[in-house]
C-alpha positions in Angstrom: -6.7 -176.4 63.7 -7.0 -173.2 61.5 -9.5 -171.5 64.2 -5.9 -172.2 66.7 -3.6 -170.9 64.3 -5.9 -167.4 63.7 -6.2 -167.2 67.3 -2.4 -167.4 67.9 -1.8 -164.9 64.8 -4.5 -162.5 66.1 -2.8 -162.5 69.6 0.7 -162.0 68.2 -0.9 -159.1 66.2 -2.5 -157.7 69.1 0.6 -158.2 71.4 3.0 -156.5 68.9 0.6 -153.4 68.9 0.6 -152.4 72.2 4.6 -152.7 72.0 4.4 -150.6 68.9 1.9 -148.2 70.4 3.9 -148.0 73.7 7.6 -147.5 71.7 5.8 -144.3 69.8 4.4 -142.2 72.7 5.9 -138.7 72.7 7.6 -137.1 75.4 6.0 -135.6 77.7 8.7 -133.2 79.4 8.6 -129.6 78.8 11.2 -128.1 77.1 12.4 -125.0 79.2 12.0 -124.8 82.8 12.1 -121.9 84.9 14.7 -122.6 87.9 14.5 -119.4 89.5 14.4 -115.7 89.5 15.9 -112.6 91.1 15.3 -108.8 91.4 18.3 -106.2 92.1 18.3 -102.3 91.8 15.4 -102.4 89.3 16.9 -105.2 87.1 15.5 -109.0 86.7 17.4 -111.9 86.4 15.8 -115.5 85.3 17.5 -118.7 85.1 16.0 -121.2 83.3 16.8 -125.0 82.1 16.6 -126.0 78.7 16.4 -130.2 79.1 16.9 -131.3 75.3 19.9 -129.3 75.1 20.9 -129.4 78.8 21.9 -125.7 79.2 21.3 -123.2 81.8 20.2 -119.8 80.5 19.9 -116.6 82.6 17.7 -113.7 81.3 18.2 -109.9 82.3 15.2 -107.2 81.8 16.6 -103.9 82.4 14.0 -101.1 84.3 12.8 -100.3 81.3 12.0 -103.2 80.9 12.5 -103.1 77.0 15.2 -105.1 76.7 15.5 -108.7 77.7 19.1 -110.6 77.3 19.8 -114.1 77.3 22.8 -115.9 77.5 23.8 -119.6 77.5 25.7 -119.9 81.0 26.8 -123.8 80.4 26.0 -127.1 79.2 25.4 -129.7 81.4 27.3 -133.1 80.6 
């Protein structure tokens, strides 16, 4: 009787760790991601995705390419 018992308690331990092991994985998506990029007169634009914030940036390197500017464009809902 107490070998069934400690069987039943090691397989509700062992059941309840692969739930907690599968609840704490980290997540895996990256953070920004580049949607796309254009070039005009000597000056780069770059729009990329931020997915924990959900906003859409664009970046703009002028042809000295010293400078870089980014701006927020929106927030996604």
């Amino acid at each position: 009787m107490i070998r069934i018992a400690a069987f039943m308690f090691m397989a509700a331990c062992t059941g309840y760790g692969f739930y907690a092991f599968a609840q704490g994985r980290p997540d895996a998506r990256p953070t920004v991601v580049s949607v796309g990029s254009s070039s005009s007169n000597g000056i780069s634009f770059a729009w990329l995705y931020d997915a924990t914030e959900r906003t859409v940036y664009v970046c703009r390197v002028g042809a000295a390419a010293d400078s870089l500017d980014c701006k927020a464009k929106t927030t996604l809902p």
